[in-house]
C-alpha positions as CSV (number, residue, x, y, z in Angstrom):
1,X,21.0,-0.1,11.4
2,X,19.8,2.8,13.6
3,X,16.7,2.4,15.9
4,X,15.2,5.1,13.8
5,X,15.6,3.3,10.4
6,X,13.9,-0.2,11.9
7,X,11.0,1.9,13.0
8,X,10.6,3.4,9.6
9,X,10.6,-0.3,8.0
10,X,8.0,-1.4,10.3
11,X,5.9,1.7,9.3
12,X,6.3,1.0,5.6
13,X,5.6,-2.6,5.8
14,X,2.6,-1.6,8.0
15,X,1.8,1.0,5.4
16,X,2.0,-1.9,2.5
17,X,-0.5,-4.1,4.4
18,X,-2.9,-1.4,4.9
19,X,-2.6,0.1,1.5
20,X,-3.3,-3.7,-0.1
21,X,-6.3,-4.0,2.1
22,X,-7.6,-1.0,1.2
23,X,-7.0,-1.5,-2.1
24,X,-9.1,-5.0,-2.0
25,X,-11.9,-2.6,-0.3
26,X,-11.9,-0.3,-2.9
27,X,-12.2,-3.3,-5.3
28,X,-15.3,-5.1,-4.1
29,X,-17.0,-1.2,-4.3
30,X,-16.1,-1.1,-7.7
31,X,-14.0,1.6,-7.8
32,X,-11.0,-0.5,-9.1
33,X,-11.6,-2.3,-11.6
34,X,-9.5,-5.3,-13.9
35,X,-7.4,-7.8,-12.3
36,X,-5.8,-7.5,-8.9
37,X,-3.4,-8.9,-7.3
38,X,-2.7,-8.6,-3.8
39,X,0.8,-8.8,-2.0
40,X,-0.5,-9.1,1.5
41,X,2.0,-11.3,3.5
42,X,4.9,-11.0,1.4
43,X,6.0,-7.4,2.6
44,X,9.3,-8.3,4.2
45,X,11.0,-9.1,0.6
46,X,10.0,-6.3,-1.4
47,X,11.4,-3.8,1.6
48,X,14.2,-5.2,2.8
49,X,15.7,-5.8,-0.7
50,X,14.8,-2.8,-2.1
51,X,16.0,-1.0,1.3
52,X,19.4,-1.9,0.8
53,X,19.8,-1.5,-2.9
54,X,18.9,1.8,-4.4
55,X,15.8,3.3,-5.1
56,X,15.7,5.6,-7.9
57,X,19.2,4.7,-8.9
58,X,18.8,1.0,-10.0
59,X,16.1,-0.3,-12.1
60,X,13.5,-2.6,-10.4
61,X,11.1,-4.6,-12.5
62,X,8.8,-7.1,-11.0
63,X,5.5,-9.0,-12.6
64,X,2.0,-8.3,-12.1
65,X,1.7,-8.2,-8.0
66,X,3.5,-4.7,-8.6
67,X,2.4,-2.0,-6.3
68,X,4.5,-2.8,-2.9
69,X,7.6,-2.8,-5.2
70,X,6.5,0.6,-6.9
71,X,6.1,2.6,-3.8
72,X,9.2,0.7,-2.3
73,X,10.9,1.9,-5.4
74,X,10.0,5.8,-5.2
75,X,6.5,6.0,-7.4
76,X,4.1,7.9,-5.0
77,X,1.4,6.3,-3.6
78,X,-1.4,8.4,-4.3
79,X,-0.4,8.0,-8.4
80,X,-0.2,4.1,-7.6
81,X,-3.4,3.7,-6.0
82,X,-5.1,6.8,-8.8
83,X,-3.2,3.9,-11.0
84,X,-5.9,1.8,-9.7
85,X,-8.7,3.7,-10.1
86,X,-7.6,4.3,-13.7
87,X,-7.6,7.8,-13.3
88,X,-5.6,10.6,-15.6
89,X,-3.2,11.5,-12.2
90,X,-2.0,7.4,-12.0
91,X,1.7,6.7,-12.4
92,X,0.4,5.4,-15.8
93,X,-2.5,7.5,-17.1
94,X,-4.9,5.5,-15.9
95,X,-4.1,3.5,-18.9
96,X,-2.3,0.9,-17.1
97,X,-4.1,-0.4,-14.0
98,X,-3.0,-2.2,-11.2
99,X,-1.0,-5.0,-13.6
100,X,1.1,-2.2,-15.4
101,X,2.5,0.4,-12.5
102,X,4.9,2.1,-14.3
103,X,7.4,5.0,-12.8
104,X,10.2,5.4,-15.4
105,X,11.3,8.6,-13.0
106,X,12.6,6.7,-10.2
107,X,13.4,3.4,-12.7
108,X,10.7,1.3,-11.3
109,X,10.3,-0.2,-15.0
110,X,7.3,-1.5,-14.6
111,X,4.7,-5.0,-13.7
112,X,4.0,-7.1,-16.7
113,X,0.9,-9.3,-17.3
114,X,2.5,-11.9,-19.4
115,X,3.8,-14.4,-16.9
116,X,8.0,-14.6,-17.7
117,X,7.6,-11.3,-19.6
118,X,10.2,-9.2,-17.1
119,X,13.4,-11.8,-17.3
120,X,14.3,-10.7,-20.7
121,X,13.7,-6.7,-20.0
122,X,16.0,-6.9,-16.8
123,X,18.7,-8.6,-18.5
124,X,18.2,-5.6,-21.4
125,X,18.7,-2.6,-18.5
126,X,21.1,-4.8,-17.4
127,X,23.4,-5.0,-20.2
128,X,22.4,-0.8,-20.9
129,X,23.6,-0.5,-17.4
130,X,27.0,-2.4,-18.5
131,X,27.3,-0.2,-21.7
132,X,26.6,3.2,-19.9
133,X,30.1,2.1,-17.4
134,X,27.5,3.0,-14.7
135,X,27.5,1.0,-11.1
136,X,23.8,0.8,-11.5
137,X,22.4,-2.7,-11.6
138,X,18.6,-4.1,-12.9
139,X,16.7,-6.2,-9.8
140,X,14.0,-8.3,-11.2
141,X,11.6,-9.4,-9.0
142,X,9.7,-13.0,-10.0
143,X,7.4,-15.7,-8.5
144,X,8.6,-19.0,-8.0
145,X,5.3,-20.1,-11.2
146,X,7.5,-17.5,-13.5
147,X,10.1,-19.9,-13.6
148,X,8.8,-23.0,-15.5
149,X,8.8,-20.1,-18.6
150,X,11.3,-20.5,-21.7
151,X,12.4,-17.0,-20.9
152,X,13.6,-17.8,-17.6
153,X,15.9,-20.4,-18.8
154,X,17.3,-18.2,-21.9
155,X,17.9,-15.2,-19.7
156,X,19.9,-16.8,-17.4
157,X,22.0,-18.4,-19.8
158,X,22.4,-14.7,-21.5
159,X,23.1,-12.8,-18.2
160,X,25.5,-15.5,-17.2
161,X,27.4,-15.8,-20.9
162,X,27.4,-11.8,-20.6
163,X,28.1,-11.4,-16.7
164,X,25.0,-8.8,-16.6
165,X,24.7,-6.6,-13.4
166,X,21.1,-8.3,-12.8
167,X,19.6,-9.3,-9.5
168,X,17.3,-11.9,-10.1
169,X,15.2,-12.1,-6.6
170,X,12.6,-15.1,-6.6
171,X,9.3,-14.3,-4.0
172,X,8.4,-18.5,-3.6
173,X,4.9,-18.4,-2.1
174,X,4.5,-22.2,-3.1
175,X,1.8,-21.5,-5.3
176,X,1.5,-20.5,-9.5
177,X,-2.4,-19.5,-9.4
178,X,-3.8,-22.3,-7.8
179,X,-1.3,-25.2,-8.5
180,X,1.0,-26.0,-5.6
181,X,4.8,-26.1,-6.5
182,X,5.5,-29.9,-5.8
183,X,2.6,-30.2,-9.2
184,X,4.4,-28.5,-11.8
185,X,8.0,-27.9,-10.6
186,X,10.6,-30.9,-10.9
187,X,13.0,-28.9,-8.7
188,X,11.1,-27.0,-6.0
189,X,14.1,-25.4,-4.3
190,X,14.1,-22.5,-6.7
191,X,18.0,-21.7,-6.2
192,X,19.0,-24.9,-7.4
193,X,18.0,-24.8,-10.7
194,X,20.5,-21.9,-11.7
195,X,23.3,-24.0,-11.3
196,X,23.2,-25.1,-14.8
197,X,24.2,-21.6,-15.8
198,X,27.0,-20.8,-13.3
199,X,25.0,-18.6,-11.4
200,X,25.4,-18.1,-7.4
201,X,22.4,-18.0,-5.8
202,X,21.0,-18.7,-2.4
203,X,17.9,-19.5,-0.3
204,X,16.6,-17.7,2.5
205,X,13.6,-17.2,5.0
206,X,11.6,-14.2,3.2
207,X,9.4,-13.6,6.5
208,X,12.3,-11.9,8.5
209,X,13.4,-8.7,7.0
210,X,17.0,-9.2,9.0
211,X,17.4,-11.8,6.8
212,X,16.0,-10.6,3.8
213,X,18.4,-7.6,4.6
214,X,21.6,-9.3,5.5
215,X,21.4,-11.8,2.4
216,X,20.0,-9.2,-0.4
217,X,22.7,-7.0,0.9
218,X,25.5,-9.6,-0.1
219,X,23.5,-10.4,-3.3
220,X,23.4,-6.9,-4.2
221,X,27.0,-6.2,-3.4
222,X,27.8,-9.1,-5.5
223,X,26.5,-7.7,-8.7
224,X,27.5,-4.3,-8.4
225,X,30.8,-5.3,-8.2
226,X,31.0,-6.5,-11.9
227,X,31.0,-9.9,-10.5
228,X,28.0,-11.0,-12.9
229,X,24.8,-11.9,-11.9
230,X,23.0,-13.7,-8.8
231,X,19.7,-16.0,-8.0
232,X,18.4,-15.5,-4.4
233,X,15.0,-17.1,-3.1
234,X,12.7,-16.5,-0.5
235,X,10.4,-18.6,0.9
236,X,7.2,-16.6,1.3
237,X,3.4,-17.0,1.7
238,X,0.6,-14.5,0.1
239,X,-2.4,-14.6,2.2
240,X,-5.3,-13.9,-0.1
241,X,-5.5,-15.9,-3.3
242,X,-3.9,-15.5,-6.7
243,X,-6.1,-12.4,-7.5
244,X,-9.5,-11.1,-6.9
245,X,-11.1,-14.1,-8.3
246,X,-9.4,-16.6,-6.0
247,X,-10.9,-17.4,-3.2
248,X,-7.9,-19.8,-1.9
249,X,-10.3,-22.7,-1.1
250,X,-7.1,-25.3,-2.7
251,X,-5.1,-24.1,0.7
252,X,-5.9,-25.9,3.7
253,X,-6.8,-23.7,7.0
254,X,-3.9,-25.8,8.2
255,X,-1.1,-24.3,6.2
256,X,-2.7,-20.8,6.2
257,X,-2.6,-20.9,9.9
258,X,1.0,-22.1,10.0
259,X,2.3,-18.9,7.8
260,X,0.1,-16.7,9.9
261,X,2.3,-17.4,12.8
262,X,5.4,-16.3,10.8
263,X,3.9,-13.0,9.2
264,X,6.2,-10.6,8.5
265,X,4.9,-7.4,10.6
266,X,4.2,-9.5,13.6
267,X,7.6,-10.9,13.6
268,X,9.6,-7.5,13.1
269,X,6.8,-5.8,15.6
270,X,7.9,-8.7,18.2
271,X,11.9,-8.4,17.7
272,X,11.2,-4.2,18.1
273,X,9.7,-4.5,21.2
274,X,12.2,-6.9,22.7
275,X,15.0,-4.5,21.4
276,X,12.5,-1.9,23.4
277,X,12.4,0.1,20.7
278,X,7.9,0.5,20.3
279,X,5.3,-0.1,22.4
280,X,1.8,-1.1,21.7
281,X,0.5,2.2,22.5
282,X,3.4,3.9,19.6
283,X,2.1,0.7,17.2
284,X,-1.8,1.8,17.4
285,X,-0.7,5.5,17.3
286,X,1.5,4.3,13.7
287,X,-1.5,2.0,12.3
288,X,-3.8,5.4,13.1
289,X,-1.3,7.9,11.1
290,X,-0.9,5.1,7.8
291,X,-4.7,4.7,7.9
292,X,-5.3,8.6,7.9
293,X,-2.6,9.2,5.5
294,X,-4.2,6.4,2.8
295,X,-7.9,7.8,3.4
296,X,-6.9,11.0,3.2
297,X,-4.2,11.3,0.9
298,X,-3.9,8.5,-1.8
299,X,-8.6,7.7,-1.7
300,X,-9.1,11.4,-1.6
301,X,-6.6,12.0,-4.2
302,X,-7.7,9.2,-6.6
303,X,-11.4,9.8,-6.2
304,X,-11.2,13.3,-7.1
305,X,-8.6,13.0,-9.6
306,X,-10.4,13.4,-13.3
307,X,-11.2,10.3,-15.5
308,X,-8.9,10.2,-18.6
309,X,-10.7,11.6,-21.6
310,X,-12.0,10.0,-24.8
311,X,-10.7,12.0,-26.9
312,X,-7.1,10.8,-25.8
313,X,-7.7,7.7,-25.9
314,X,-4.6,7.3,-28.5
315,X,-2.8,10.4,-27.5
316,X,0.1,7.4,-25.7
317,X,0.2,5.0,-28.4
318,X,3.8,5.2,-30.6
319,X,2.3,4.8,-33.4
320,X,0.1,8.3,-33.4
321,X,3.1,10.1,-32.8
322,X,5.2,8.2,-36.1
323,X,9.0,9.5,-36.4
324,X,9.7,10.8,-39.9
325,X,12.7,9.0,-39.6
326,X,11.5,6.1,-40.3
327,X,9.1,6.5,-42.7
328,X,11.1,7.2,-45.8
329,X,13.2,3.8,-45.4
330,X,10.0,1.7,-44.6
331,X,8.7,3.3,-47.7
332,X,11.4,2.2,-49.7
333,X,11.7,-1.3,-48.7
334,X,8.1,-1.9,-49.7
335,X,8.7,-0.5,-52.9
């Protein structure tokens, strides 16, 4: 990878970090409202898997702790973060919030609330990818607490039976809400428990974006090749809690401390410098440029950007814009 393309991941990941932390600012002054859910610590998987698949071409789906993988995938951050303040210019209308990023233009198909919700939708673009002949493939991104769901299990089975070009890439910070792994998981090595269902998978370290890179990049080449589908795990660690409304006091300062040694910036800052690549004085020069560019791009953008209005409060919903197709059949069958 060129010297110029691992300062540019640095930058985004630094970008991520600051754009989550603003975000939780914005939050406690009650300009974001709803749930939140912060990706903080985590950056390194969303980039590198996303960096060498692509953006725009494939369709990326994740769960609720969606805005990383949104921007990653091509949605523009001011309309992610407007998304957030539930304003008219967000990449859903304002409609959505920060649960329910949505950017069907560059096939970032969304975060779901319902915990398991996205397995079945990525093996759908999946198999539309497989019926449109394209080389296109469907990533679905997943927490390791995702996977104790019935629809984990039954899309597995499905994308194996039907060899679906579907990345299934599972982000393991340890924890589902506030209940450790070793609690409610049998099997807490998340890659193992595919092998009922003849899928490969692997596990990997998801603080270091070279290795998030080098394995993603085999995982991804894996599927697009019409070989069928693949599991990969990353161990990770989110540094806030759950959401807003977690304050993380089930962690121990112990293990917190521990992952902050390993945190994903730091690390790829540290290997950068080594390969003398940045300096300290071109890292306070980058954190300067993303902090200006978030104030006054995506804030100033969102905070001026006009509330929806009332009177279109249905103007999204299907079922105020019925297709007469369907409503002589429907009529009939109830007659």
């Amino acid at each position: 990878m060129k010297a110029s393309d691992r300062k540019r991941l640095l930058r985004e990941m630094i970008f991520y970090r600051r754009f989550e932390e603003r975000t939780f600012e914005a939050y406690m002054e009650r300009k974001v409202g709803g749930f939140l859910h912060l990706y903080s610590g985590q950056e390194s998987v969303a980039t590198g898997v996303l960096e060498v698949a692509r953006p725009g071409h494939d369709y990326v789906i994740t769960g609720y702790r969606d805005h990383v993988h949104a921007i990653k995938a091509g949605a523009p951050a001011r309309e992610v973060m407007a998304e957030l303040y539930g304003k008219e210019t967000g990449s859903s209308k304002g409609r959505g919030g920060s649960m329910h990023i949505f950017d069907p233009s560059v096939n970032f198909m969304g975060g779901y609330a319902l915990v398991g919700q996205p397995f079945p939708l990525a093996a759908g673009l999946a198999l539309a990818c497989k019926h449109k002949g394209t080389d296109q493939i469907a990533i679905c991104f997943l927490g390791d607490g995702a996977n104790n769901q019935g629809t984990f299990h039954e899309t597995l089975n499905m994308a194996s039976v039907w060899k679906l070009p579907v990345l299934f890439v599972c982000e393991n910070n340890l924890y589902a809400i506030g209940t450790r792994i070793e609690r409610s998981t049998a099997v807490t090595d998340q890659y193992k428990r595919v092998c009922g269902y003849d899928i490969p998978s692997s596990q990997h370290d998801g603080q270091d974006i070279d290795v998030v890179m080098g394995s993603a990049r085999e995982a991804v080449n894996h599927v697009r090749s019409g070989k069928g589908p693949y599991f990969i795990e990353y161990l990770t660690y989110r540094y806030r809690g759950h959401s807003m409304s977690d304050s993380g006091a089930y962690r121990s300062k112990e293990e917190e401390k521990q992952w902050s040694k390993r945190d994903p910036i730091i690390l790829f800052t540290d290997k950068l410098k080594d390969e003398g690549l940045i300096k300290d004085e071109d890292i306070k020069a980058m954190e300067k440029e993303i902090d200006d560019e978030i104030e006054n791009d995506c804030i100033k953008f969102s905070e001026e950007s006009p509330e929806p209005k009332v009177e279109d409060l249905h103007k999204y919903v299907l079922d105020d814009n019925p297709d007469p197709r369907w409503i002589g059949p429907l009529q009939n069958n109830e007659a």
